[in-house]
MIKEZA-129207 format. One line per field, with one value per atom (N, C-alpha, C): atom name; residue in one letter; z negated, x negated, y negated. Coordinates in pm, 1 decimal. Example, Ala and Ser with C-alpha at 12.3 -4.5 7.8 and 13.67 -1.06 7.14 Angstrom:
at (N/CA/C/N/CA/C)
aa (A/A/A/S/S/S)
up (-780.0/-780.0/-780.0/-708.0/-714.0/-787.0)
east (-1319.0/-1230.0/-1320.0/-1285.0/-1367.0/-1290.0)
north (569.0/450.0/330.0/225.0/106.0/-3.0)
***
This chain:
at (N/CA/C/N/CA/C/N/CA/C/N/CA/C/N/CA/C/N/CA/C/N/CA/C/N/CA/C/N/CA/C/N/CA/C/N/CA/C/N/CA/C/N/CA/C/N/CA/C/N/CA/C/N/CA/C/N/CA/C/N/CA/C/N/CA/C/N/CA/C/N/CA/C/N/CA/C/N/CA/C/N/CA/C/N/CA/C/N/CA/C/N/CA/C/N/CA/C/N/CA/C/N/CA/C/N/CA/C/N/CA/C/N/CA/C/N/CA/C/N/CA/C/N/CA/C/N/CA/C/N/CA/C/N/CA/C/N/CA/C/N/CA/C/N/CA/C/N/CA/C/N/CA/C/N/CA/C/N/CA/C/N/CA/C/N/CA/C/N/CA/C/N/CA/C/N/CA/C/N/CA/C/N/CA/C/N/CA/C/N/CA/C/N/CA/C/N/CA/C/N/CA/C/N/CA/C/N/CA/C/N/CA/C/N/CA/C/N/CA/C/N/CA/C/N/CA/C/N/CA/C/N/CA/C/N/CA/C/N/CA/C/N/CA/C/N/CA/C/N/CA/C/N/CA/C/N/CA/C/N/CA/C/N/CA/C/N/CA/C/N/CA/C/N/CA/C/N/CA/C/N/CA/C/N/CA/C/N/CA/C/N/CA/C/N/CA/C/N/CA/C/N/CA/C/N/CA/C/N/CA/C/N/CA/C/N/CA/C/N/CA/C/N/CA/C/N/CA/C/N/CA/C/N/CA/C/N/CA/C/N/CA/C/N/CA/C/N/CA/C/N/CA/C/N/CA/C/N/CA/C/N/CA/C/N/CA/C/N/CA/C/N/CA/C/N/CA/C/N/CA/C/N/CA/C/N/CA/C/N/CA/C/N/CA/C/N/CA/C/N/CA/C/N/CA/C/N/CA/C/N/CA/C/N/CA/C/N/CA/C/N/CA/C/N/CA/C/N/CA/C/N/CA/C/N/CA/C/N/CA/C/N/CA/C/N/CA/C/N/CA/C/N/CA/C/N/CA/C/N/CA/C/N/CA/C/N/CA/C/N/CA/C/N/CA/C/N/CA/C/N/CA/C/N/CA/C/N/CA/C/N/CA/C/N/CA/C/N/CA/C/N/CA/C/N/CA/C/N/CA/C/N/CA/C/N/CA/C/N/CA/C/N/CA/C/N/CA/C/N/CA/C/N/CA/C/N/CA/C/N/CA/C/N/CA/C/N/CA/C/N/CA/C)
aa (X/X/X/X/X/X/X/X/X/X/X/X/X/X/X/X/X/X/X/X/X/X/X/X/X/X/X/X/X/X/X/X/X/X/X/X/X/X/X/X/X/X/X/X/X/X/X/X/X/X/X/X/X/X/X/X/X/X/X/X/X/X/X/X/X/X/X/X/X/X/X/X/X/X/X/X/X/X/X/X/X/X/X/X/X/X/X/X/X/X/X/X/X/X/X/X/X/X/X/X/X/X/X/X/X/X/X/X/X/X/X/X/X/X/X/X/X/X/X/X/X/X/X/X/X/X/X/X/X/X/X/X/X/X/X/X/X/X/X/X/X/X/X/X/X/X/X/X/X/X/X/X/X/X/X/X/X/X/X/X/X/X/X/X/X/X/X/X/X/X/X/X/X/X/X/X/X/X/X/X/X/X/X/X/X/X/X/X/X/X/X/X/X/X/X/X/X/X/X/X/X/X/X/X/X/X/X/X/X/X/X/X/X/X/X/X/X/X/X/X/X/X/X/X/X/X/X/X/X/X/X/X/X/X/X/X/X/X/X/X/X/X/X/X/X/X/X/X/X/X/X/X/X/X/X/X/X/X/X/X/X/X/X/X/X/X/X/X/X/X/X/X/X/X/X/X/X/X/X/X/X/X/X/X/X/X/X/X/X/X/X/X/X/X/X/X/X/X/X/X/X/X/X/X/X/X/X/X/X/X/X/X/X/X/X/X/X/X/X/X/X/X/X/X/X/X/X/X/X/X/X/X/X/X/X/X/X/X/X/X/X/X/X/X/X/X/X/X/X/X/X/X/X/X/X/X/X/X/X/X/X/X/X/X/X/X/X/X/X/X/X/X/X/X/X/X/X/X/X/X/X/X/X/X/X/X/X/X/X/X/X/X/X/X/X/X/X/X/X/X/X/X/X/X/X/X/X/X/X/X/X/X/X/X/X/X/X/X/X/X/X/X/X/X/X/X/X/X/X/X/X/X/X/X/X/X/X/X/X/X/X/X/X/X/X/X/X/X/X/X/X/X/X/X/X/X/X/X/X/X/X/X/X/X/X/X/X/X/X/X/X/X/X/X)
up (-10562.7/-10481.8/-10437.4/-10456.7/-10423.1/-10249.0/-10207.8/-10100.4/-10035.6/-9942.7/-9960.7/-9774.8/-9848.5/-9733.4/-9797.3/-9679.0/-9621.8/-9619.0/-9747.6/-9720.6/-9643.9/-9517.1/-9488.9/-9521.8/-9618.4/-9627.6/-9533.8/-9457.6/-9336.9/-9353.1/-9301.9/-9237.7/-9090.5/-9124.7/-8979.1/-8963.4/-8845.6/-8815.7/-8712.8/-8741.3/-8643.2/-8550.7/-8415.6/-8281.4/-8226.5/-8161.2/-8061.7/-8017.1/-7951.3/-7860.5/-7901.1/-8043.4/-8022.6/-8208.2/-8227.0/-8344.5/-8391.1/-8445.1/-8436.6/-8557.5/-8556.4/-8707.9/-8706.3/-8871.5/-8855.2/-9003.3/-9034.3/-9177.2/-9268.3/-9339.1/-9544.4/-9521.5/-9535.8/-9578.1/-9481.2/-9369.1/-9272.9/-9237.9/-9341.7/-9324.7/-9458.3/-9427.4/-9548.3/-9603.5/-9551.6/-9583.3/-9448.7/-9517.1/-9430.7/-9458.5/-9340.9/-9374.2/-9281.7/-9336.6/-9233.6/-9136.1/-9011.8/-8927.2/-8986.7/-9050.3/-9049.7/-8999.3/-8933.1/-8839.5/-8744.5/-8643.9/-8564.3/-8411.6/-8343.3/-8281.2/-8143.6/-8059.2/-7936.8/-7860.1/-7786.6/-7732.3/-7601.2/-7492.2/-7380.1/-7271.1/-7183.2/-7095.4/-7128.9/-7178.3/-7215.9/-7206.8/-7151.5/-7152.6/-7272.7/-7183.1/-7281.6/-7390.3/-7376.6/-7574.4/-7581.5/-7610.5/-7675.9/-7759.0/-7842.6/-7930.4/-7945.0/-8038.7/-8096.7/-8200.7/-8242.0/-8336.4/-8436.2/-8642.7/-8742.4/-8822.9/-8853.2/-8976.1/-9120.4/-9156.1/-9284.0/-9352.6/-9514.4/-9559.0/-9483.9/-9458.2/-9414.7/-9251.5/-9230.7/-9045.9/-8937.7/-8800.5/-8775.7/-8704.2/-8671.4/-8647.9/-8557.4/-8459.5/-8360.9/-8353.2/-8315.6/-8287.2/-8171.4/-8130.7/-8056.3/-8073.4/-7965.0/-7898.8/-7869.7/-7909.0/-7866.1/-7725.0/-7707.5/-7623.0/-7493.4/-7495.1/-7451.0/-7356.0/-7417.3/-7333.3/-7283.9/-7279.8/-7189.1/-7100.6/-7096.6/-6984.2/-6985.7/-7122.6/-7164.7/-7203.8/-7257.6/-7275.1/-7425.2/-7442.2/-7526.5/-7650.8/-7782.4/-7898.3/-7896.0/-7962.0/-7995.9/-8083.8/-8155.3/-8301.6/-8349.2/-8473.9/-8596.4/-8719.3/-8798.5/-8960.5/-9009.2/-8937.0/-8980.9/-8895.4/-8823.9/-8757.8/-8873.9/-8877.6/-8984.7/-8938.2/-8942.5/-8873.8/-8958.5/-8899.2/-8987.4/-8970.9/-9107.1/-9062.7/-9083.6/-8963.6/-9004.3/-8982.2/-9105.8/-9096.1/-8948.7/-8910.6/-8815.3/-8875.2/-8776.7/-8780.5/-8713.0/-8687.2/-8653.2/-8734.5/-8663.6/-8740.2/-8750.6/-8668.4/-8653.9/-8758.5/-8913.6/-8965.5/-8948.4/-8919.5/-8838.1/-8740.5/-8652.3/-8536.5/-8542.3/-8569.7/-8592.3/-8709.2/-8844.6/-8958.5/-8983.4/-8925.4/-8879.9/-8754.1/-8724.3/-8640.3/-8673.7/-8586.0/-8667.4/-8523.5/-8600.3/-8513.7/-8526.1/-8444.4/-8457.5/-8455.4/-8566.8/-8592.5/-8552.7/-8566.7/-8547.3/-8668.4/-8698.5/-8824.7/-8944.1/-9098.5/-9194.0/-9172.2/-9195.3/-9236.7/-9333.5/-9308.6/-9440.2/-9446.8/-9608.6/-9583.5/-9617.6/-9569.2/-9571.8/-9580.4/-9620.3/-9620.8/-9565.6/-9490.9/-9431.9/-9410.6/-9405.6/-9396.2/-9229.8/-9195.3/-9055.3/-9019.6/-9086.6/-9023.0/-8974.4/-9015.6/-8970.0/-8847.6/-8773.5/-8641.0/-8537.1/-8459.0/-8319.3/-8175.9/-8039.9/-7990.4/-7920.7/-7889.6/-7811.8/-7682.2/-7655.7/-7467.8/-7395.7/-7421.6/-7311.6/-7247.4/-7354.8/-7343.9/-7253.2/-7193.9/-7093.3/-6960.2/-6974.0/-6833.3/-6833.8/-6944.4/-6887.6/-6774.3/-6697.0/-6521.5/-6592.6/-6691.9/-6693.0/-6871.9/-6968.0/-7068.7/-7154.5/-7273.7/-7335.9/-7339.4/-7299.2/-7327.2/-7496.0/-7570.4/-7764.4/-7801.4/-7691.4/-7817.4/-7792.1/-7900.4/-7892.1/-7875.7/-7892.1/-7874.8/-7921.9/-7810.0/-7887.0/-7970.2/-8060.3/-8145.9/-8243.6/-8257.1/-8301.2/-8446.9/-8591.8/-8704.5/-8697.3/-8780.8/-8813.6/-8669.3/-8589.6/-8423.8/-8396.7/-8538.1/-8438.3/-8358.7/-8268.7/-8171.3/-8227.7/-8282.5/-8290.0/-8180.1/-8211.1/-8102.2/-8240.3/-8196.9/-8291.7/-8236.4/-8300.4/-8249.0/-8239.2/-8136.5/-8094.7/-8129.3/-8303.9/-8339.1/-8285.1/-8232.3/-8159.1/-7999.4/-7943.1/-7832.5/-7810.2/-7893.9/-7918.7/-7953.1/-8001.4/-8037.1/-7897.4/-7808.2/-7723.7/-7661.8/-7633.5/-7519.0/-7553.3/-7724.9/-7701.3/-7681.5/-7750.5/-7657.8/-7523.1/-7457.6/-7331.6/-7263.7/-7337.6/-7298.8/-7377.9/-7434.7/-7507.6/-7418.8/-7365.0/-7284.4/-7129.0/-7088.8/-6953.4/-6895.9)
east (-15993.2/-16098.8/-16056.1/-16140.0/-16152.1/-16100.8/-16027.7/-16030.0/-16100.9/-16163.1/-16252.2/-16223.6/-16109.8/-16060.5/-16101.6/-16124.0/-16148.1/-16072.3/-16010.2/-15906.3/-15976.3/-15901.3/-15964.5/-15843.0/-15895.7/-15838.4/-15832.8/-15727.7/-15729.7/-15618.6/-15575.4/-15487.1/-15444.9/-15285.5/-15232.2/-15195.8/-15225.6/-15202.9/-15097.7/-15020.4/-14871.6/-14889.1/-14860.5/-14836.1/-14725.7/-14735.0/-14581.4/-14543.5/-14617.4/-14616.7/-14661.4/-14786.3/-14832.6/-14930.7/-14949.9/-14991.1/-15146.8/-15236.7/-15408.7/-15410.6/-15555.4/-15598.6/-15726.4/-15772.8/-15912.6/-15906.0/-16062.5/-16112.7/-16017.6/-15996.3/-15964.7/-16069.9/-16194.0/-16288.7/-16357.9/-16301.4/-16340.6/-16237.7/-16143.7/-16028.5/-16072.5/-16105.5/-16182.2/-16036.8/-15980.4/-15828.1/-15705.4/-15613.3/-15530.8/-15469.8/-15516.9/-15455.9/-15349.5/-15285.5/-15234.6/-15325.4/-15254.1/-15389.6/-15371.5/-15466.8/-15456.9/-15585.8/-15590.4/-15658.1/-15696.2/-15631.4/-15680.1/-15743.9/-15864.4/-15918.8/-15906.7/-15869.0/-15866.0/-16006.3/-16020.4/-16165.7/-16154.2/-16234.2/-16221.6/-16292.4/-16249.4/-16306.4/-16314.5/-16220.4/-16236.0/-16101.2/-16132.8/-15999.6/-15900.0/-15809.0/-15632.1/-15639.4/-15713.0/-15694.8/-15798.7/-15855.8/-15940.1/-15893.1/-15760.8/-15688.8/-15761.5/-15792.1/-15883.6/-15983.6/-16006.4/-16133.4/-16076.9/-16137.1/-16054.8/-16160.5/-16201.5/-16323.3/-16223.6/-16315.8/-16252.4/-16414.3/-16398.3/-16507.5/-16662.9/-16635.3/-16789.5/-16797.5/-16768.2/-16778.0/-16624.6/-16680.1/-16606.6/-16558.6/-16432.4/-16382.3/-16329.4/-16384.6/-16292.8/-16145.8/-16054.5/-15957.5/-15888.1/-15833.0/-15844.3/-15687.4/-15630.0/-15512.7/-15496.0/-15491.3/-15483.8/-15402.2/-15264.7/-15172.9/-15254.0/-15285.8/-15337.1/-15415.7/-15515.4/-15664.8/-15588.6/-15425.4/-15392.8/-15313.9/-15310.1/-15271.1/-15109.1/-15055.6/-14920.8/-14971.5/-14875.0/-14891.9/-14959.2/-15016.1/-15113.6/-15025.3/-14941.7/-14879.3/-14931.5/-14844.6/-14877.0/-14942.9/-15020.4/-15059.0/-15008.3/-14997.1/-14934.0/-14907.3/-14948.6/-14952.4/-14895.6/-14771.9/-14668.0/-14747.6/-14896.0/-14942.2/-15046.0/-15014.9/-15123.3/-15186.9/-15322.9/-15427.8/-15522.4/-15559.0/-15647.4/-15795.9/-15850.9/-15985.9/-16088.3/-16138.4/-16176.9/-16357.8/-16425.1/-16564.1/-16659.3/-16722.9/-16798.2/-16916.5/-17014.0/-17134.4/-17232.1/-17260.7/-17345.6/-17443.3/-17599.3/-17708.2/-17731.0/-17681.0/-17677.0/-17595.5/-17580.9/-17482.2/-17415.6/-17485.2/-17503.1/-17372.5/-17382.7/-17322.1/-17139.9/-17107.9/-17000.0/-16985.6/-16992.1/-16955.6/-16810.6/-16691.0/-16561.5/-16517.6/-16418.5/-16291.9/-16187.8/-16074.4/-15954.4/-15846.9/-15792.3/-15665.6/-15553.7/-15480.4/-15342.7/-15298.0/-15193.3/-15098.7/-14962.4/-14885.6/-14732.0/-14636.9/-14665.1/-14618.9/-14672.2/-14607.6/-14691.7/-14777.2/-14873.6/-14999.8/-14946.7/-14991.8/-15008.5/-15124.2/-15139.1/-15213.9/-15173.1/-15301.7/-15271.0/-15353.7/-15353.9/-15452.5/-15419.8/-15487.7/-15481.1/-15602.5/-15564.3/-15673.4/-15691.5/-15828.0/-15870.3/-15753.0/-15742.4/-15657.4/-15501.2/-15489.0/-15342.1/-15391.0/-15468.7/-15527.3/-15575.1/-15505.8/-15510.6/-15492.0/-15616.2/-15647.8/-15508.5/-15473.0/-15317.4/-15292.3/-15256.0/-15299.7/-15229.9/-15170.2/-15140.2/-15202.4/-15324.3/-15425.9/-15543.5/-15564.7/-15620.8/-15585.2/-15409.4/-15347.3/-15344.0/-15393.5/-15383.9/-15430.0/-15388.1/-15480.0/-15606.4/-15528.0/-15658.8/-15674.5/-15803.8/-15781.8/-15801.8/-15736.6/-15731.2/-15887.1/-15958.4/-16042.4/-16079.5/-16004.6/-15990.0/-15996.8/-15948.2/-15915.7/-16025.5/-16067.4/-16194.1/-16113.2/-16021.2/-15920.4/-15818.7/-15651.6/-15553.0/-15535.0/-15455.0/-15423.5/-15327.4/-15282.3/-15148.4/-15207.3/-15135.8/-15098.5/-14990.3/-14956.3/-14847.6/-14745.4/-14791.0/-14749.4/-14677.2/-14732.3/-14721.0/-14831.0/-14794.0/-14906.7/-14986.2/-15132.7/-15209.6/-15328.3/-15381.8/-15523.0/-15589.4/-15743.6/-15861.5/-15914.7/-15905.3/-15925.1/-16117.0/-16150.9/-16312.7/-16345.0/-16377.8/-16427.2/-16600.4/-16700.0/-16790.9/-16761.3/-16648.3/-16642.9/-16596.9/-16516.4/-16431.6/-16551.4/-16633.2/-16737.7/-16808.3/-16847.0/-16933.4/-16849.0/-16713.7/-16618.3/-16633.2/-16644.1/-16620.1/-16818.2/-16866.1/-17012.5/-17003.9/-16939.2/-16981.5/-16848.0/-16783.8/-16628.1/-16702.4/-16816.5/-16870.3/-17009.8/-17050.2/-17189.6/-17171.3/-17055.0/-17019.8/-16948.1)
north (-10381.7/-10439.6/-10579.0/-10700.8/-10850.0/-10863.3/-10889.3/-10948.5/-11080.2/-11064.8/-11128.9/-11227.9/-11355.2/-11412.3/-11570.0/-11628.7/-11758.9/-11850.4/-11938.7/-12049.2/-12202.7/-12223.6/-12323.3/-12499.2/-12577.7/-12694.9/-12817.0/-12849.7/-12907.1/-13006.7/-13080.4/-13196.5/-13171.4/-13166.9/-13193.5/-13367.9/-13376.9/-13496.0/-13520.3/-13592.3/-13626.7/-13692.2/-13701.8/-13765.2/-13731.9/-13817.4/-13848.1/-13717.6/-13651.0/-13566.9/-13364.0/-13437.8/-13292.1/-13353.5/-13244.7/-13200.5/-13170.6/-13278.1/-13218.3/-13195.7/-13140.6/-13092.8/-13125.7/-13136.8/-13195.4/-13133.7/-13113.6/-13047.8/-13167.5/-13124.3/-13246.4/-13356.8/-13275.1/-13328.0/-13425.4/-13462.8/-13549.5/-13629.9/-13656.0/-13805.3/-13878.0/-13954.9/-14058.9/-14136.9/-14166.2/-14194.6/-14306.2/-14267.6/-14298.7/-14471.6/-14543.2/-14712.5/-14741.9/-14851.5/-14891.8/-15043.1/-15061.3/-15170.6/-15272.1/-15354.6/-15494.9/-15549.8/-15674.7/-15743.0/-15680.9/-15635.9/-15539.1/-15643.7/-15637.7/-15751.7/-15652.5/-15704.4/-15664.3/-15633.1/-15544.6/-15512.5/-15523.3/-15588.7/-15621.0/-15550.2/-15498.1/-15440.5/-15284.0/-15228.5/-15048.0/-15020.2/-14859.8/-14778.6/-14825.8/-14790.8/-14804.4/-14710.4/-14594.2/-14543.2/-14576.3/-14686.6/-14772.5/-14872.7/-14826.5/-14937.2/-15093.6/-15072.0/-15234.5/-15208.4/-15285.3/-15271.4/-15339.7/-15250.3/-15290.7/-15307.5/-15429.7/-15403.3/-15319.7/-15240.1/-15162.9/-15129.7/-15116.7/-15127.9/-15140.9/-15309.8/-15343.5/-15302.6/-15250.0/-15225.7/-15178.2/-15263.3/-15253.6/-15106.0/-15105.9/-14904.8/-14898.9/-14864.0/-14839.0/-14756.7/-14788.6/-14760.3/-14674.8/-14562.1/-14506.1/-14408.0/-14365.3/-14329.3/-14232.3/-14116.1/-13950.1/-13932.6/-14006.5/-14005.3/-14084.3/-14200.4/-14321.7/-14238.7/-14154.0/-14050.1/-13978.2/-13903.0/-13802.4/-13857.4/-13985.3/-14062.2/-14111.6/-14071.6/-14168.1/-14335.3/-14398.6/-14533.1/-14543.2/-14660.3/-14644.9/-14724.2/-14673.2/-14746.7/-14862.9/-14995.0/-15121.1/-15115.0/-15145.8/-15131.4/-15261.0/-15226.6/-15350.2/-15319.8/-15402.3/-15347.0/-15255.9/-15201.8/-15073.0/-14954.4/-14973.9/-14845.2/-14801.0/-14680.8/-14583.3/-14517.7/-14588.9/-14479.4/-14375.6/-14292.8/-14144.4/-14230.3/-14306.0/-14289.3/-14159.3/-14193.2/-14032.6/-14005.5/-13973.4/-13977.1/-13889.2/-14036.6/-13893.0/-13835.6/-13737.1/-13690.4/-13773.8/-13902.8/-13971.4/-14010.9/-13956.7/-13993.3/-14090.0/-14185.3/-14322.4/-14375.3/-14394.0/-14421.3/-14607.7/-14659.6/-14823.9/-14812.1/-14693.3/-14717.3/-14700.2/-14565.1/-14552.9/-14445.0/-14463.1/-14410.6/-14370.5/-14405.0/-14406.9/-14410.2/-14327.7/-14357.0/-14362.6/-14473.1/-14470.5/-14400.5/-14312.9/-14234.8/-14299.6/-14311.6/-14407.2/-14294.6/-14263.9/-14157.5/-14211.8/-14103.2/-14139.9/-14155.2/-14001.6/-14001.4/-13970.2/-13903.8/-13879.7/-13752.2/-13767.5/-13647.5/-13538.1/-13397.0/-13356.3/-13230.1/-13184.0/-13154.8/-12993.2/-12932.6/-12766.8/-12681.4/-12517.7/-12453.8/-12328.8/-12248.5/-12102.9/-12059.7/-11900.2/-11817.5/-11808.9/-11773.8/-11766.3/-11627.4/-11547.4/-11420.5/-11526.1/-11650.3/-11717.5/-11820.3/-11781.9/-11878.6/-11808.6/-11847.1/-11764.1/-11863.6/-11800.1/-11944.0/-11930.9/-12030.8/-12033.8/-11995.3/-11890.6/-11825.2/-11917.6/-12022.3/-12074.6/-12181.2/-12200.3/-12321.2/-12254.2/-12143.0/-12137.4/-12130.9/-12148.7/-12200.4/-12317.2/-12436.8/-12562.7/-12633.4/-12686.5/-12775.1/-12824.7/-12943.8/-12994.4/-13057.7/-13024.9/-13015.7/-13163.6/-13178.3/-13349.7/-13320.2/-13514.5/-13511.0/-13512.6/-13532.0/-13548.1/-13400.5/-13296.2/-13119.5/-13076.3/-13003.2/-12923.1/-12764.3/-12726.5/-12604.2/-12634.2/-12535.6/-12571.9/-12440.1/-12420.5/-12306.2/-12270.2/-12193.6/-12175.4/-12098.3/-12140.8/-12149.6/-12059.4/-11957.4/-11859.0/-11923.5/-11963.1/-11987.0/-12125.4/-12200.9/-12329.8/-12390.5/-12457.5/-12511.5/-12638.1/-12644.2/-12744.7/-12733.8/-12865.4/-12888.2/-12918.1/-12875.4/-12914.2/-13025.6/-13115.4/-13260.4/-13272.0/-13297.2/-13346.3/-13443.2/-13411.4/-13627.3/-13612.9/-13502.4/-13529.2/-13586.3/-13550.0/-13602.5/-13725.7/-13747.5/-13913.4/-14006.0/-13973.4/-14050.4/-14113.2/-13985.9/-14020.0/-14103.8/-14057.5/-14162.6/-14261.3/-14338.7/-14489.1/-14545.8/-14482.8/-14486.8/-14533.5/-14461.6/-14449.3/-14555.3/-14578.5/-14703.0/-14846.6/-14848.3/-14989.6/-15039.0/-14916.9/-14929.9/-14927.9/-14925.7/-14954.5/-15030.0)
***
C-alpha cells in the first residue's frame, strides 16, 4: 500500500541569531547588494532600497525588527529576494532579506514539523514570524512575507 505523505520543498534561511524558512518557490533568487540607496525617515530594519530587475526592493532586517542592530549592508551582503503575494504587482513584487549566511535548501514531510512549545511562552512575538517550529527539533520561524509587506507599507506611508 502507497503511502501517501506530503514532501514540502523549502529554504532555510541563515541569520545571525535564528533560522527562517520560506516555501522554494517564493525566493526568486539570491543577490548580493549593489547600489543600495538609503531610505529616509523609516524604521532601522528598513535597510535601503535596491533597484533589481526594473524596480526598486525594499530591503529589510529580520534582526533590525526584533530590536538588535540593524547589519551594514555592502556588496558582500546577500540578500533572499523573495516574491510577494501582492495584487498590486506595481507596488512591491519583491522583498529583499538581508541574510547572514548561506541558504539551503530542503525537503520534509509535515509528520517532521512540530509547533515549537516554547513559542507560546514567548513575552512578546517577532513582528516577521508567522510561527516558530521545530524540524526533526531544530528551531525555525516561518517567516511573514504577508506581514513584512504591510510593515514597509505602513514604514513608507507614515
Amino acid at each position: 500500500m502507497a503511502e501517501n505523505t506530503q514532501i514540502i520543498k523549502c529554504m532555510i534561511l541563515t541569520l545571525r541569531r535564528e533560522n527562517v524558512i520560506v516555501p522554494s518557490a517564493s525566493i526568486a533568487e539570491m543577490v548580493s547588494v549593489q547600489g543600495a540607496m538609503k531610505v529616509n525617515n523609516v524604521p532601522d530594519w528598513y535597510v535601503a532600497k535596491m533597484r533589481w530587475h526594473g524596480v526598486d526592493v525594499p530591503l529589510v532586517s529580520f534582526e533590525a525588527a526584533a530590536g538588535d542592530g540593524a547589519k551594514e549592508v555592502n556588496q558582500n551582503t546577500q540578500i533572499a529576494m523573495i516574491y510577494t503575494a501582492s495584487d498590486d504587482e506595481t507596488r512591491y513584487p519583491y522583498i529583499g532579506l538581508v541574510v547572514s549566511g548561506v541558504p539551503h535548501v530542503t525537503q520534509f514531510s509535515r509528520d517532521q514539523i512540530v509547533v515549537d512549545p516554547k513559542s507560546s511562552q514567548d513575552e512578546k512575538k517577532h513582528s516577521m514570524v508567522v510561527q516558530k517550529i521545530r524540524i526533526n527539533g531544530a528551531a525555525v520561524s516561518i517567516l511573514d512575507i504577508d506581514g513584512i509587506e504591510s510593515m514597509i507599507t505602513e514604514a513608507e506611508t507614515s
